[in-house]
Structures are given as C-alpha cells and as structure tokens.
N, C-alpha and C positions, 0 to 999 in steps of 0.2 A: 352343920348349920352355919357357921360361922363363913365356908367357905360359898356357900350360896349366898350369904349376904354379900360380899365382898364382890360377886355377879351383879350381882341386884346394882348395886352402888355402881358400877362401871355401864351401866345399862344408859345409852347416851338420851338424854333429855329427864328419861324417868327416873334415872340413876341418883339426878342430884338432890329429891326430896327426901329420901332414905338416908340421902348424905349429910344433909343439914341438918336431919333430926339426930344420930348419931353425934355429931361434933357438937349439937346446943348441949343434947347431956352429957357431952363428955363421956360416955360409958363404952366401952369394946378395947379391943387388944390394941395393941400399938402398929398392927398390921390395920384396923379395921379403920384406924384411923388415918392413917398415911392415905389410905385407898381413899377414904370419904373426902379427905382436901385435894388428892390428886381430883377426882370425878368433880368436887364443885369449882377447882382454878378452871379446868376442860367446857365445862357448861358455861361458865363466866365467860370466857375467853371464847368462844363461839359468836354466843351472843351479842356481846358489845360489836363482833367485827362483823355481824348478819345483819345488827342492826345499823350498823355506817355504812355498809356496801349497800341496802337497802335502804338509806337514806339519799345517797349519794346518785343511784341509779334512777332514784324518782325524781329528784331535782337537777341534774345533769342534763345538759343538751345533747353532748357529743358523744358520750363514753354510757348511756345505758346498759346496752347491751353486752359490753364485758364487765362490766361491774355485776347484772347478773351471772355471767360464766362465771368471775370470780368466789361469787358467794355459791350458787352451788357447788364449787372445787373447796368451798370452805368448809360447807358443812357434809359434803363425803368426808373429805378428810377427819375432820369429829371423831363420822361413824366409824372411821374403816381404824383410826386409833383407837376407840374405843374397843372395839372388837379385835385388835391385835392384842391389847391388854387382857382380856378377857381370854383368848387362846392361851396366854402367857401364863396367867395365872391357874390353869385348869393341865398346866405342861409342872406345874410346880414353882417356877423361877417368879423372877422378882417382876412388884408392879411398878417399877420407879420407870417416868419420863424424864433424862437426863435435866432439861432447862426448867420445865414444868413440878418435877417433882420440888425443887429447891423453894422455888419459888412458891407452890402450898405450902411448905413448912412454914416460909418466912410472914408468907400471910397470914394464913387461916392460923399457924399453930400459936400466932401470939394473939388473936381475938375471939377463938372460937373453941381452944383446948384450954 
C-alpha cells in the first residue's frame, strides 16, 4: 500500500491533494513524506510559472506566442518529471530531485511536518 501511495502522490496535478493531506497530518513514513513535499514544491512551482507565462502571454504584444511555446515546454516538463519519478520509484531507487528535493525540505518540512 504504501508504495501505491507514494504513486498517487507523484501523479502530476492530482498527486498534490493526497500530498497536502498527508503532510497536514503529519502521519506516513519518512519516505511518504519526502515524496509528498517533493509532489507539492513540483505543483507549486508549475503553477506559479503557468500562471506568469499565462499572464504574460495575454498582456504581451510582441512575445505571445512563445510565451505560449514556453508554458507548454513547462508543463511537459512537469509531466515528463513526474513520471521519470514514478519509473524511478517503481525501479526501487531514490525519489529525491537534486535542487527541488532540498528545497521541500527547507519549506514544507518547517510548516507543514
């Protein structure tokens, strides 16, 4: 079970409600928690730059059009992370994103552990 969760969790968009409910109670192993602040730093960090490239491209003159290319190259990337994590995890190895990973600890693990 544990190990399907930690799927669920990394499931890009849907991944991250599982994730915040986990980290509000605190409750899962030390793995299920790494994963659920890696999935919600991933979703956060999507977001914010979907919603500026998507802000950017509607009020833009010049640059619409790659500002969309951009945000679609953003949110592949997401998925196609997401889902290398998920191979990874299902291979045995670890779920840590080198930059990403540090950074949920530094966040999530002081407001939300």
């Amino acid at each position: 079970m544990p190990k399907t969760q930690l799927f669920l969790y990394l499931v890009p968009i849907v991944g991250f409600f599982p994730s915040l409910w986990t980290l509000y109670r605190g409750q899962g192993s030390r793995e299920q928690l790494a994963i659920s602040r890696l999935s919600i730093t991933l979703a956060l960090t999507w977001l914010l730059g979907y919603l500026l490239l998507a802000t950017g491209a509607a009020t833009s003159d010049f640059f619409p059009l790659r500002l969309f290319i951009l945000n679609s190259f953003l949110t592949s990337g997401y998925f196609l992370v997401s889902v290398w994590l998920i191979l990874r995890l299902m291979q045995g190895k670890s779920g840590r994103l080198p930059g990403f990973s540090t950074i949920a600890e530094r966040v999530f693990g002081k407001y939300l552990s």
